[in-house]
C-alpha positions, 0 to 999 in steps of 0.5 A, a space after each residue: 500500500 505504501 509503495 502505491 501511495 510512493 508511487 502515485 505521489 512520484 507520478 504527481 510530481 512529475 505531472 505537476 511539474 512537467 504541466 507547469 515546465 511545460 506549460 499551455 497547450 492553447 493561448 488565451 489572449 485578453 482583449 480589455 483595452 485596460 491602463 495598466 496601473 503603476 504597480 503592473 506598467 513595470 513588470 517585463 512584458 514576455 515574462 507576465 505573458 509567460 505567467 499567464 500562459 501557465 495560468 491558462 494551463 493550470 485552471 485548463 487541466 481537466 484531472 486536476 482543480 487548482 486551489 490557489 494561484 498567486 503571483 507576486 512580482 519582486 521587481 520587473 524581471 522576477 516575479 514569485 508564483 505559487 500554486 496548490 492544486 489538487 488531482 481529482 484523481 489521486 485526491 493529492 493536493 500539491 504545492 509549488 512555490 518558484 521563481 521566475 526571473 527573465 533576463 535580456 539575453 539568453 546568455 545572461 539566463 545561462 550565466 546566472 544558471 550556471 552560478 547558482 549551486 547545483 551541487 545537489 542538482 542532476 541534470 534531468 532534461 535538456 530536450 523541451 517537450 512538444 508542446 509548453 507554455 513557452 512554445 505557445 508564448 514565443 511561437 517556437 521551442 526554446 533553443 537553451 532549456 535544461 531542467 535540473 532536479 534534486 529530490 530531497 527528504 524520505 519519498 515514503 514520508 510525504 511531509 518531509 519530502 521536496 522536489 527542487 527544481 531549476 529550469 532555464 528557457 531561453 532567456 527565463 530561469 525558474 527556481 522551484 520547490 514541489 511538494 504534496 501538501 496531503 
């Protein structure tokens, strides 16, 4: 029985970060001729695209219900999301809290990866999947994408255990933690 519950949790992992690395399926563009206000005329345009697209996939996912989605900006090029969902399916709610950090070049985005410490890390993926957010944003697969994971705690003890991750699109770097809530 264990093992099952082990089991089911890794697979949400998985499907919960891939939906949220790779993204949306179909673009959702609002039309509203609306002034930004101050607080939002700030925030890098490709970035707050970014968001909304995986906004549009999380609440378009049919097995899975979100129960919170907020975006915080740090400043114009960072903003903080964190999102709780929960899978119809396997009745597992999960949490993610990243960071996502656009810079002028991808270039740039490598340099700031390649200075973050990922001695724990492990490269896990360098190919982009078919289909993403990022994709349907920019109309094209990302050129530079590398995925590391660390997985950290005991998988059979799902309060201490977390799922690290960093991820660079292009120009876009994603710092993350994912772990099931219950």
């Amino acid at each position: 029985m264990q093992f099952k519950s082990i089991t089911a949790i890794a697979v949400l992992l998985l499907v919960v970060a891939s939906l949220l690395v790779a993204g949306c399926t179909s673009s959702n563009t609002n039309t509203n001729n609306q002034t930004p206000n101050a607080s939002t005329a700030t925030h890098d345009a490709a970035l707050e695209s970014y968001l909304a697209g995986g906004k549009n996939e999380s609440y378009a996912q049919k097995n899975s219900e979100v129960k919170a989605f907020e975006i915080t900006w740090i400043n114009s090029t960072t903003a903080r999301l964190e999102i709780t969902t929960l899978n119809k399916s396997t009745n597992a709610t999960i949490n993610e809290a990243s960071t996502y950090t656009i810079f002028p070049t991808t270039q740039e985005a490598t340099n700031y990866l390649n200075a973050l410490n990922k001695t724990a890390y492990s490269l896990a993926s360098t190919t982009y999947p078919s289909s993403g957010v990022y994709k349907n944003i920019t109309g094209h697969a990302p050129q530079t994408y590398k995925y590391y994971q660390w997985n950290e705690g005991n998988p059979f003890n799902i309060s201490e255990y977390k799922n690290h991750l960093i991820v660079q699109f292009d120009n876009i770097v994603k710092v993350g933690i994912i772990k099931q809530l219950s």
